[in-house]
Structure formats: C-alpha cells, structure tokens
Backbone as ProteinMPNN parsed JSONL, in Angstrom:
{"seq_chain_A": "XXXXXXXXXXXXXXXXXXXXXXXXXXXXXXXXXXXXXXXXXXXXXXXXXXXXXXXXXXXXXXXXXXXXXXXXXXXXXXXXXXXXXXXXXXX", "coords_chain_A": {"N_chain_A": [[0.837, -1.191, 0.0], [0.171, 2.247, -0.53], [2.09, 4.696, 1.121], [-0.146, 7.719, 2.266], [0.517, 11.102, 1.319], [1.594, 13.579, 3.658], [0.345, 16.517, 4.009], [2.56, 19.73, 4.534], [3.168, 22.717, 5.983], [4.465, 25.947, 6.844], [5.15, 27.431, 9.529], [4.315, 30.582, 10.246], [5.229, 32.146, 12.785], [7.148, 30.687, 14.666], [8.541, 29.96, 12.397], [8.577, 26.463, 11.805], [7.858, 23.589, 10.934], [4.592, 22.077, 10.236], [2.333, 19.438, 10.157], [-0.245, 20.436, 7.741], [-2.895, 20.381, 9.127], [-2.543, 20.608, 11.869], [-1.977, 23.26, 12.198], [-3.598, 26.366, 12.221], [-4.955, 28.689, 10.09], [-4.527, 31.636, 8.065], [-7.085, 33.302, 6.099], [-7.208, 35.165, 3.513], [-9.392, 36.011, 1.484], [-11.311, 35.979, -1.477], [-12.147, 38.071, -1.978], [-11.244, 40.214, -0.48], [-11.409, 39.648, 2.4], [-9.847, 39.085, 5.949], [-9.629, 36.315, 7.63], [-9.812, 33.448, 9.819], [-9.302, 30.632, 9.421], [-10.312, 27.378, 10.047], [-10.563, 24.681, 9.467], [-9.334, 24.424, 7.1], [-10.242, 24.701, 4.57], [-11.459, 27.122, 3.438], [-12.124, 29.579, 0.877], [-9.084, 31.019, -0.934], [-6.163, 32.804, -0.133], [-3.552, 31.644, 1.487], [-2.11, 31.531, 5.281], [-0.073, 29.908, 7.51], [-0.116, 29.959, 11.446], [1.279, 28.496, 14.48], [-0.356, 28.424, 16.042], [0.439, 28.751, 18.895], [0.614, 31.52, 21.172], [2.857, 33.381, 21.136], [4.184, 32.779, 18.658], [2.356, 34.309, 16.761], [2.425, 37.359, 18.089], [5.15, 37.391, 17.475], [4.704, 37.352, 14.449], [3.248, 39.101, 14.046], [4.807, 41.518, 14.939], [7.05, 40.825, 12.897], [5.559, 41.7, 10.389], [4.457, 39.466, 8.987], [2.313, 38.056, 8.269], [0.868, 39.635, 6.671], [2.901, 39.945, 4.888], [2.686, 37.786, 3.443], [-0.014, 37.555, 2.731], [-0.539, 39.184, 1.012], [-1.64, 41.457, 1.999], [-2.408, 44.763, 3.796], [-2.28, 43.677, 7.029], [-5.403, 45.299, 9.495], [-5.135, 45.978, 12.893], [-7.273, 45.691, 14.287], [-8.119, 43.133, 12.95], [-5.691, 41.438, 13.936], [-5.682, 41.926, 16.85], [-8.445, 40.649, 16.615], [-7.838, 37.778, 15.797], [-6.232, 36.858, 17.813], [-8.318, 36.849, 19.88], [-9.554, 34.912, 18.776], [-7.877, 32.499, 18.677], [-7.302, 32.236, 21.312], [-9.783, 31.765, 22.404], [-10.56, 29.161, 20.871], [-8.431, 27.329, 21.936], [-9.182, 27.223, 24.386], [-8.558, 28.883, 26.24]], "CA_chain_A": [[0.0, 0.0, 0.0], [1.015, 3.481, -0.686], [1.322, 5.884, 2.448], [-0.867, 8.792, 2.201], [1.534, 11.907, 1.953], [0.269, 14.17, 4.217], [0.878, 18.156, 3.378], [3.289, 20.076, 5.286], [3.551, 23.751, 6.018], [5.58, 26.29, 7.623], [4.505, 28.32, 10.917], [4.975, 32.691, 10.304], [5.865, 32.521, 13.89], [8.507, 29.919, 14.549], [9.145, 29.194, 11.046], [8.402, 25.525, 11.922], [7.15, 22.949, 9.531], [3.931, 20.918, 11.061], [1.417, 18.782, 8.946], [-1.154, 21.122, 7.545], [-4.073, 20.179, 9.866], [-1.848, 20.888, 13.1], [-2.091, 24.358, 12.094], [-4.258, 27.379, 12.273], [-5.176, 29.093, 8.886], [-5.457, 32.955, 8.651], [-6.94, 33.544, 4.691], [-7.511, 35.999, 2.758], [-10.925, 35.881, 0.749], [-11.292, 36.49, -3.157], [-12.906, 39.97, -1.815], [-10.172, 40.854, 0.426], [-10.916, 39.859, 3.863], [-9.304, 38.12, 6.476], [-10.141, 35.584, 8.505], [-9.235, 32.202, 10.752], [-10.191, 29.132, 8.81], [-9.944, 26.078, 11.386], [-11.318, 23.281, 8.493], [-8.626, 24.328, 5.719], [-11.241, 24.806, 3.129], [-12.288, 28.657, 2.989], [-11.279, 29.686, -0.555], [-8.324, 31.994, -0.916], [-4.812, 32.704, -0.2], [-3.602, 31.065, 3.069], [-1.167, 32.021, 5.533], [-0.528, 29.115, 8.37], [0.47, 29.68, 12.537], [0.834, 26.981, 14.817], [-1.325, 28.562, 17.441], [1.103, 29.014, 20.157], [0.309, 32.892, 21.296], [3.56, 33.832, 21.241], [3.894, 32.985, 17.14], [0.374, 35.542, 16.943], [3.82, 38.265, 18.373], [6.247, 37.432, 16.206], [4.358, 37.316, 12.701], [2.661, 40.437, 13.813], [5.921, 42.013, 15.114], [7.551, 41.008, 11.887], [4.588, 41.721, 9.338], [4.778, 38.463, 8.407], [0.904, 37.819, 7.666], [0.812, 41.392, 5.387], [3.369, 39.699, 3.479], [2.223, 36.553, 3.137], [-1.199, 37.522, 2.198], [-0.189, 40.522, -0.226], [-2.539, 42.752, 2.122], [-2.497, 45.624, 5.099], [-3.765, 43.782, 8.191], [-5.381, 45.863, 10.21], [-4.881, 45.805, 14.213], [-8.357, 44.772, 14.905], [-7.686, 41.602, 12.964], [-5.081, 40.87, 14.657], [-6.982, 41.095, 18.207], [-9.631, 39.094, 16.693], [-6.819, 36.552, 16.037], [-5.426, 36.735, 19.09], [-9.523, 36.422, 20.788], [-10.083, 33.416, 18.152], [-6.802, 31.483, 19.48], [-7.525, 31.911, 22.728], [-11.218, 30.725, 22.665], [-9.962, 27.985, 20.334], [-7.234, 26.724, 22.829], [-10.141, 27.237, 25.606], [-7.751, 29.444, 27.347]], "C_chain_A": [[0.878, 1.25, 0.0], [0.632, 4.287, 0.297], [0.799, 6.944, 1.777], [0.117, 10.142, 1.688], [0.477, 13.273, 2.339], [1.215, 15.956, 3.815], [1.086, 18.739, 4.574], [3.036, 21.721, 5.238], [3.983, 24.464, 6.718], [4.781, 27.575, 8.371], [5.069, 29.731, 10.633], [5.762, 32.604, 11.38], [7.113, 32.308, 14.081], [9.472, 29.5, 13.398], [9.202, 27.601, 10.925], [7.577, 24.789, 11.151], [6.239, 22.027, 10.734], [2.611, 20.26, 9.626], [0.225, 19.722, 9.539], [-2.621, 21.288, 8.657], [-4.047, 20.507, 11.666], [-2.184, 22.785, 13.236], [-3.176, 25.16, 12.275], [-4.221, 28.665, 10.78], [-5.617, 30.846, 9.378], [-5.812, 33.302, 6.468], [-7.66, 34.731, 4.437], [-8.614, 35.481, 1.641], [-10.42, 36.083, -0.646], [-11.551, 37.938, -2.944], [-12.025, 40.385, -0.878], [-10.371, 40.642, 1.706], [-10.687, 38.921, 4.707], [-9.973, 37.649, 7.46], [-9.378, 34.073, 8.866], [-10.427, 30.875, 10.171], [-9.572, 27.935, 9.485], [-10.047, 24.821, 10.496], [-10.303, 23.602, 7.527], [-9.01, 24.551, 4.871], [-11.267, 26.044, 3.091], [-11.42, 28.792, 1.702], [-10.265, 30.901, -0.37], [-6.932, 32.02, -0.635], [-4.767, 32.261, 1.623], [-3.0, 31.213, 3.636], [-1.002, 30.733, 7.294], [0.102, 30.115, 10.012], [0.307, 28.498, 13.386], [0.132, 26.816, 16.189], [-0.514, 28.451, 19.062], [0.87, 31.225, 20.323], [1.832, 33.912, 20.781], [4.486, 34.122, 19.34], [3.185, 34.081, 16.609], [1.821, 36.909, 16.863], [4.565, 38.095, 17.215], [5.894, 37.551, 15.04], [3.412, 38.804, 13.007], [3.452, 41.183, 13.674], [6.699, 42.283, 13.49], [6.316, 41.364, 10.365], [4.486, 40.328, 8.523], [3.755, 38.097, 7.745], [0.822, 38.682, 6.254], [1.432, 40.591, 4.587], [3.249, 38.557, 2.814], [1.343, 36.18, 2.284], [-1.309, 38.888, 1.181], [-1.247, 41.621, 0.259], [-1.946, 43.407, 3.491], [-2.989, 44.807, 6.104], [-3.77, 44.754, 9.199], [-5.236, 45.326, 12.236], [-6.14, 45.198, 14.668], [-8.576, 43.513, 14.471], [-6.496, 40.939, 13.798], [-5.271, 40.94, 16.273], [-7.953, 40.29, 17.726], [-9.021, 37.963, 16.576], [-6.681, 36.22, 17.052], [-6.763, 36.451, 20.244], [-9.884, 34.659, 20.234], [-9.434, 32.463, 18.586], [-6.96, 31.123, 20.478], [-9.042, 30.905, 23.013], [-10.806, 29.147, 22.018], [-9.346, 26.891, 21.158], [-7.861, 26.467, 23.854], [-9.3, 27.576, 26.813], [-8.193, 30.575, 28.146]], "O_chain_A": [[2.033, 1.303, 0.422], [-0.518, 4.649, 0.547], [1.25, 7.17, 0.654], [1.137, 9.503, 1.949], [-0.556, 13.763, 1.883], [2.365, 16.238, 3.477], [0.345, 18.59, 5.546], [2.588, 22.018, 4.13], [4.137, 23.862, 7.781], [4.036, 28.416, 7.868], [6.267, 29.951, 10.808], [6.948, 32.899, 11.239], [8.045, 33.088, 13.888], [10.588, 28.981, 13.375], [9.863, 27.226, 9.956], [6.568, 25.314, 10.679], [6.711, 21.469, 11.725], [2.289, 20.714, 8.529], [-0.206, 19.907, 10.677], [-3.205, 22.36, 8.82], [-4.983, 20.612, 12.459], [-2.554, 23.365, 14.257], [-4.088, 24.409, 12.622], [-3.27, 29.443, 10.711], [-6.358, 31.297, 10.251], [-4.876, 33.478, 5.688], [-8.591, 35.176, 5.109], [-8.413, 34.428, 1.036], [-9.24, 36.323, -0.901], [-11.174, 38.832, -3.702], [-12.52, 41.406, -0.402], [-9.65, 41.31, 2.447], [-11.196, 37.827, 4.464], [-10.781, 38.291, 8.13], [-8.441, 33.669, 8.177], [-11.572, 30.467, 10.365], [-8.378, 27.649, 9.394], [-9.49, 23.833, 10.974], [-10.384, 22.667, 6.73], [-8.187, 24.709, 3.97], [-10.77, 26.165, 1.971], [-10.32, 28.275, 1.506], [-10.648, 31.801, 0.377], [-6.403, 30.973, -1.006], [-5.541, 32.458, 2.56], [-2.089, 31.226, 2.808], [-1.902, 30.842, 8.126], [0.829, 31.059, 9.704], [-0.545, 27.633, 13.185], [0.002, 25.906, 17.007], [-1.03, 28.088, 20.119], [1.068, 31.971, 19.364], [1.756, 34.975, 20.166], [5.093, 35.109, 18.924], [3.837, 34.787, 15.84], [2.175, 37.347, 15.768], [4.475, 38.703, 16.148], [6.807, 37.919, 14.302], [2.971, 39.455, 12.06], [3.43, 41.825, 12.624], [6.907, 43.377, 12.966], [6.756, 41.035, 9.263], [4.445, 40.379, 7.294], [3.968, 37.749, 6.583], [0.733, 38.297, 5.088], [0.857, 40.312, 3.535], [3.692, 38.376, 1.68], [1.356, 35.262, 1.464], [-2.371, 39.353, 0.767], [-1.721, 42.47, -0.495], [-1.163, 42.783, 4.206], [-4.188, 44.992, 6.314], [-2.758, 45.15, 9.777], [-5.286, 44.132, 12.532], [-6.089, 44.219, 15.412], [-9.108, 42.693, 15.22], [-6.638, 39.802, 14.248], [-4.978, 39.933, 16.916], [-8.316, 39.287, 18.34], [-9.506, 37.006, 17.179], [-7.049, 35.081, 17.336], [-6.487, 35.943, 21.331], [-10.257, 33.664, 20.856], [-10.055, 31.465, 18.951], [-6.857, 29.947, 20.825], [-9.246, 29.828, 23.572], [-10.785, 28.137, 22.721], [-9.698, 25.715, 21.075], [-7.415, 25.534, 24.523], [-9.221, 27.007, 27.901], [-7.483, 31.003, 29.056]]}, "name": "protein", "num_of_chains": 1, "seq": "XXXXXXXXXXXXXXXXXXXXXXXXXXXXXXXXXXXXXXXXXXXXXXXXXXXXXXXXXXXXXXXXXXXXXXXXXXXXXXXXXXXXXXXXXXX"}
C-alpha cells in the first residue's frame, strides 16, 4: 500500500514545519478579507500559525501575515486573532 503523503507547512511565527491540519489558517478571501479558517477549506490565499500565542507576536511584530497575504492587516484583525486562538485553545 502506498502511504498517504500528508501536506506540510511552515509556521509565520517559529518558522516551523507541522502537517497542515496541526495548524491554524489565517486567509484571505477572493474579496479581500481576512479571517481564521480552522477546516482548511475557505477559498483563498492562506497564511498558516501553529497557534502558540507567542507565534500571533512574532508574525505580527515582523509583518509576516501582510506579506504573506499581499494585504495591510489591520490591528483589529489581529486582536480578533489573538480572541479566536484563545477561545480555540479554551484558554
């Protein structure tokens, strides 16, 4: 039998590679806006973290999302990130 191969991608924060589903999705829409896709599916450009808070810092710190996702984010997305993680994590 042939293993599966499972899809890999790399964390803004840490720069760490985890299989796709480990992750936390922030995408960008066809209409421009961002959001936290938990299922992998929403259509659009995708940008992964690996949901540690302290990643959330560093890819904000470094603009790392903005450049990821070829847009401005604004600051209130990135508190709603930073509210969605937390509820997420049930912290």
């Amino acid at each position: 039998m042939v293993q599966k191969k499972i899809p890999m991608r790399q964390c803004l924060g840490c720069r760490e590679r985890f299989a796709k589903r480990e992750l936390i999705r922030v995408v960008r829409s066809p209409e421009g806006e961002l959001s936290l896709d938990f299922k992998g599916k929403a259509p659009g450009r995708g940008a992964y973290l690996c949901g540690k808070p302290e990643c959330l810092q560093k890819a904000r710190k470094s603009r790392a999302i903005s450049r990821a996702l070829e847009v401005e984010v604004p600051e209130s997305v990135y508190d709603a990130l930073e509210r969605q993680m937390e509820d997420a994590h049930g912290k």
